[in-house]
N, C-alpha and C positions, 0 to 999 in steps of 0.2 A: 472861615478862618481855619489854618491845618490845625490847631491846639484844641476844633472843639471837638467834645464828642457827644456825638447824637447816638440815634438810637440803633443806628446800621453798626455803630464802630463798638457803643455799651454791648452789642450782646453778644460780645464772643467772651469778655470777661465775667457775666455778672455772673453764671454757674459758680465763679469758684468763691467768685465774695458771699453769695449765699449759701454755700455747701461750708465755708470755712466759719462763716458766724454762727449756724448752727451748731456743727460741733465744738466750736465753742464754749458754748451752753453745753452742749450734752455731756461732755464730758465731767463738768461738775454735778450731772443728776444721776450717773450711774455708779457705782458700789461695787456689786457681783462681778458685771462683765470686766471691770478693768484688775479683778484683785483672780484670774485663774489664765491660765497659759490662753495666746490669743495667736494667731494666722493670719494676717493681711495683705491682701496684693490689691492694687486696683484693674489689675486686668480683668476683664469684663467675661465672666462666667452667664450664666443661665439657671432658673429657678433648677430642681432636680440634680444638678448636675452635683456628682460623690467626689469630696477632695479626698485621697489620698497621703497623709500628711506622715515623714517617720517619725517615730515616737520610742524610743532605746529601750522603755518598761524599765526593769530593775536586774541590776547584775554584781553578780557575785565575785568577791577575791580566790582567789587559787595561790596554792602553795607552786613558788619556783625555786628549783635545786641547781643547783651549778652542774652545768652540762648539758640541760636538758633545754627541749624547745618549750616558750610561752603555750600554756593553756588559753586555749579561746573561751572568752564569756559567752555563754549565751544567755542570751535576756530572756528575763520571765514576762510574761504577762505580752499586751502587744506591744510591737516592735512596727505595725503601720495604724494608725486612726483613723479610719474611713467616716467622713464627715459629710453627711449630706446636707444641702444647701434647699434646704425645703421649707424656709421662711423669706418672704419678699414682705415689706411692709412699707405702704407708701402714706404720703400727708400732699393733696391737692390743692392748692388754691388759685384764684385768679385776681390778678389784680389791671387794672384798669389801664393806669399810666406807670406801666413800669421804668423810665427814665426818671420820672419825678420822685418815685418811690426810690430809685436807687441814691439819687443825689439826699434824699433824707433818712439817717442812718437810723433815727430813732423807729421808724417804715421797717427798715431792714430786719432790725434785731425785734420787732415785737414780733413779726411771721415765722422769724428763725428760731426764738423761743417756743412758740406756739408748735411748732413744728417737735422742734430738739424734746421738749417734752414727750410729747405722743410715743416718737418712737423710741427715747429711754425706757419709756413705761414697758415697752412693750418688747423691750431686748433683756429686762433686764426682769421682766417675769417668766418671759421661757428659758432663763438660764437657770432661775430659782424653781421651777416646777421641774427641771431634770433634775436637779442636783436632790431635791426634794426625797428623789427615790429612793436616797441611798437607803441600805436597811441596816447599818449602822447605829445605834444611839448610844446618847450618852450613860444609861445604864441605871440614874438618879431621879430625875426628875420625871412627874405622870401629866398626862393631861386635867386641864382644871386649875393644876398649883402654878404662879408662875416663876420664872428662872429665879435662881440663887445663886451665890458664890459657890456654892458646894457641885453643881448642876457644873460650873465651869471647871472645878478642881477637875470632877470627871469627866469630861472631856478633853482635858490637855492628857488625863492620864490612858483613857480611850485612843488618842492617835498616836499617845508615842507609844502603847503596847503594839499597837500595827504599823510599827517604828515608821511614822509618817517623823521627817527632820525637823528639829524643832523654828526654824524661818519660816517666812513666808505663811502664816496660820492666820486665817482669817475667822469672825464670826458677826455672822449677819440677823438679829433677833426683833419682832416686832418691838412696834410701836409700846405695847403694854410691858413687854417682858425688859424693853429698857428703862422705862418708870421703873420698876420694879429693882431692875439693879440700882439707879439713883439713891433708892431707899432701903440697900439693904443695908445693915448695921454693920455689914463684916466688909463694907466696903466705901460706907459714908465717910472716913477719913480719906480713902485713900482721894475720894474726887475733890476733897476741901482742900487738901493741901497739896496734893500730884496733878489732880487734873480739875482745875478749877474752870477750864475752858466748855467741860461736861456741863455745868449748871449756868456758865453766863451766858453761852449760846447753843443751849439745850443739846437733847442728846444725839443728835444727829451722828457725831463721833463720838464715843464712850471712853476711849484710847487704846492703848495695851492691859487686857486682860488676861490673867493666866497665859500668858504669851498669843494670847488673839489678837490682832487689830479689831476693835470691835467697833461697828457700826449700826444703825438701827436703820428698818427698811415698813414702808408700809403695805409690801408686795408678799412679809409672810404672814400675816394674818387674811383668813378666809373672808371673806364680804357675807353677812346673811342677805336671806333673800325672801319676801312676803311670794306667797300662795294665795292668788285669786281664783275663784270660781274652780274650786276643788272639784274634779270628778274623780271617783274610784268606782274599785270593787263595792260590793255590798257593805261591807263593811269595815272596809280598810281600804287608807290610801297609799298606793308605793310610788318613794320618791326615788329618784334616777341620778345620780351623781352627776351625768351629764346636764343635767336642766340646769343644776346652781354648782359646777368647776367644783365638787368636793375630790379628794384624795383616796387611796386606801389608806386604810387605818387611822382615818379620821373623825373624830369625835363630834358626833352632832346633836344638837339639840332642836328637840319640834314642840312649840309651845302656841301660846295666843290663839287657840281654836275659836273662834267666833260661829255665831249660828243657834243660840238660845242660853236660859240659864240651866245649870246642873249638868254643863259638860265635862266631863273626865278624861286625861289622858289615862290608858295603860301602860305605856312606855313612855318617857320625857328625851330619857338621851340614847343614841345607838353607834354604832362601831360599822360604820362602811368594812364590808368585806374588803380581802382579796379577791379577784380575779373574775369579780362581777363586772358588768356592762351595761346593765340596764334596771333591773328593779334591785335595787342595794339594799334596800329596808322597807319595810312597810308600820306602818302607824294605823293602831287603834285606838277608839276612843268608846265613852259609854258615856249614857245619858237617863240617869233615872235608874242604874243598873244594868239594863239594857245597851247592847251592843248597838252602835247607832247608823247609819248609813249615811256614810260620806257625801254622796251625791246628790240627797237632798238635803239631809240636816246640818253640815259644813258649810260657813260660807267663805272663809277665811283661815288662814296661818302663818305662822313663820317660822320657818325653816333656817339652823343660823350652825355655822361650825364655832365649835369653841375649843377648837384643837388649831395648834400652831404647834410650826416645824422650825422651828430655829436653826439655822444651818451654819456648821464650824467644818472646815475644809483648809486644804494645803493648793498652794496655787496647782498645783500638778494635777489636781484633785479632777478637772472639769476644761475641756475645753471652748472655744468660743472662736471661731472661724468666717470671715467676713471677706466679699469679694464686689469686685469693682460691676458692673452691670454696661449694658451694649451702649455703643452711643446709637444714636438717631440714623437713619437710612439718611442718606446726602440728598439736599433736593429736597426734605420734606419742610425746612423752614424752620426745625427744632435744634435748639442749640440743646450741651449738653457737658457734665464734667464729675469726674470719679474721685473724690478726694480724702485722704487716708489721714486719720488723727492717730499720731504717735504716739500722743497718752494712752487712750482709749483701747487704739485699733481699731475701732470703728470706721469701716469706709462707705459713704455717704454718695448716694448722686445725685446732682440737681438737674434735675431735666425742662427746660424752660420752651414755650411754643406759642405762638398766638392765636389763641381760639375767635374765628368770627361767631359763633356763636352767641359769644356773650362779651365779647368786643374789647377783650382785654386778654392778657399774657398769662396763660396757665401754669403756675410755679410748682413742681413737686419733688421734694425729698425723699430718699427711698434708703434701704438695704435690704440688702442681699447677705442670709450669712445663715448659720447650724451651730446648735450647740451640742455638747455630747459630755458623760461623764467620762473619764478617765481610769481610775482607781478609786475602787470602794474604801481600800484602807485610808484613803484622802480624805474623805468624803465623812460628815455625822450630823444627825441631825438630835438636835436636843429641845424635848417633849417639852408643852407648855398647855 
């Protein structure tokens, strides 16, 4: 019949039904990347490749007198944003009967979800680990206590002294330091009566804060992380920021030593340097009085940050640059399609092919994109 469609005529469209129902999804799990200037084209760049993108920086008014020619602005700060494209992140699967799967949508959307997730996670933790860096803070708040009303006064009064405009101000705060505002006293009215959507479907949005759009994220709290089969030095073990994704200037705590009774720490919590790379701290412990030796009398620990960076920013603050990826060589059997969400900016491609290997149609989601700060006076982070 000409009205049916098989599996020769399905595959020139399904790229974009599965590239459009993922972002879908993604779109409602990301925060960061949609709330700071974004760059999208679907034209098909290459991992490495530096976009170029102009950017006006900040410019000043001049006095004009009658008679005389206009003063030219020059912009401070940059005027081009060189954005490099040195994140690719893909989600692979294979499914069996992909006509069948397509004709069942509930098929569709559970792989698209599955997918949309993976890489929101993962777009919207390297936006927050740049923007992280600002060295900016709010001024008030230490590590250990968590957020306050007072933590936010200083921070609206932080960006607009670095005359950040008062729109467009967002702020993104863990899991914990949003409980925390639910409960604080100087703002338990304003969610009873203003924002009662805060407590009936928790606090995922928090609303306008101190002029933030405020939203909660579980991408800025640190993950601890257990220490098996401790080897060190003689008498000391050094932990490496790189092994458990710590920060500079992040607060860590090393406890639960296992390995006998009468174990002692000497230090409990330590302050990750600047500008280390590899042994950021070292941990000792005693046993008996006696300095102990990690290698054998250690058998376990764990190692856990209890520093959070709360991040309050101006859209301007950070950019987020996303590009379309190549299609498939002609001839090689692989369909393929680059598709750009307006909300988001997020552009997405679904690259579809049929592996005999394993006897079904290998589906995968990708992007291609760079994130980069902008302006420091945009940018703050507030200690928890």
């Amino acid at each position: 019949m000409a009205n049916t469609i098989d599996v020769t005529q399905a595959q020139y469209f399904i790229p974009e039904i599965w590239a459009n129902s993922a972002l879908e999804i993604l779109r409602k799990l990301i925060v960061a990347t949609s709330r700071v200037l974004r760059d999208s084209e679907v034209t098909a760049f290459q991992r490495g490749d530096i976009l170029h993108i102009p950017y006006p920086g900040t410019l000043a008014a001049s006095d004009k007198s009658a008679g005389t020619e206009y003063t030219l602005a020059q912009p401070s700060g940059e005027t081009e944003v060189q954005v490099t494209l040195n994140k690719h992140k893909a989600v692979s699967v294979v499914i069996e009967d992909i006509v069948r799967a397509q004709a069942n949508q509930d098929v569709v959307a559970r792989y698209s979800e599955a997918a949309a997730i993976a890489i929101a996670e993962t777009v919207e933790t390297d936006l927050i680990t740049e923007m992280q860096s600002a060295t900016n803070t709010d001024g008030v708040t230490s590590y250990g206590t968590d957020l306050a009303a007072a933590g936010l006064r200083s921070a609206w009064k932080a960006m607009t002294d670095n005359k950040a405009p008062q729109d467009n101000r967002n702020l993104l705060v863990s899991t914990q330091d949003a409980i925390a505002l639910l409960a604080d006293t100087e703002l338990t009215n304003y969610f009873a009566f203003s924002r009662p959507q805060a407590v009936a479907g928790g606090p995922q949005a928090l609303g306008n804060l101190y002029g933030f759009d405020t939203f909660s994220s579980q991408f800025i709290a640190l993950a601890g992380a257990d220490i098996t089969g401790i080897t060190g030095e003689a008498d000391t073990e050094l932990i490496t920021k790189t092994a458990h994704g710590f920060l500079e200037n992040d607060v860590v705590e090393f406890t639960a030593l296992t390995g006998g009774a009468g174990l002692s720490l000497n230090t409990q919590y330590f302050v990750i340097a600047a500008g280390l790379t590899a042994n950021d701290f070292e941990v000792s412990a005693t046993k008996g009085g006696a300095a102990v030796n990690f290698t054998t009398d250690i058998t376990a620990g764990t190692v856990r940050s209890i520093s959070r960076k709360n991040l309050a920013w101006r859209r301007d603050g950070a950019m987020a640059a996303f590009r379309g990826l190549p299609e498939p060589p002609a001839g090689s059997g692989a369909v393929a399609a680059n598709v750009a969400d307006p909300q988001s900016g997020v552009v997405m491609r679904v690259l579809m092919a049929y592996d005999a290997r394993l006897g079904g149609v290998q589906i995968t989601h990708e992007v291609l994109y760079g994130v980069k700060k902008l302006q420091e006076a945009k940018l703050l982070y507030l200690k928890a």
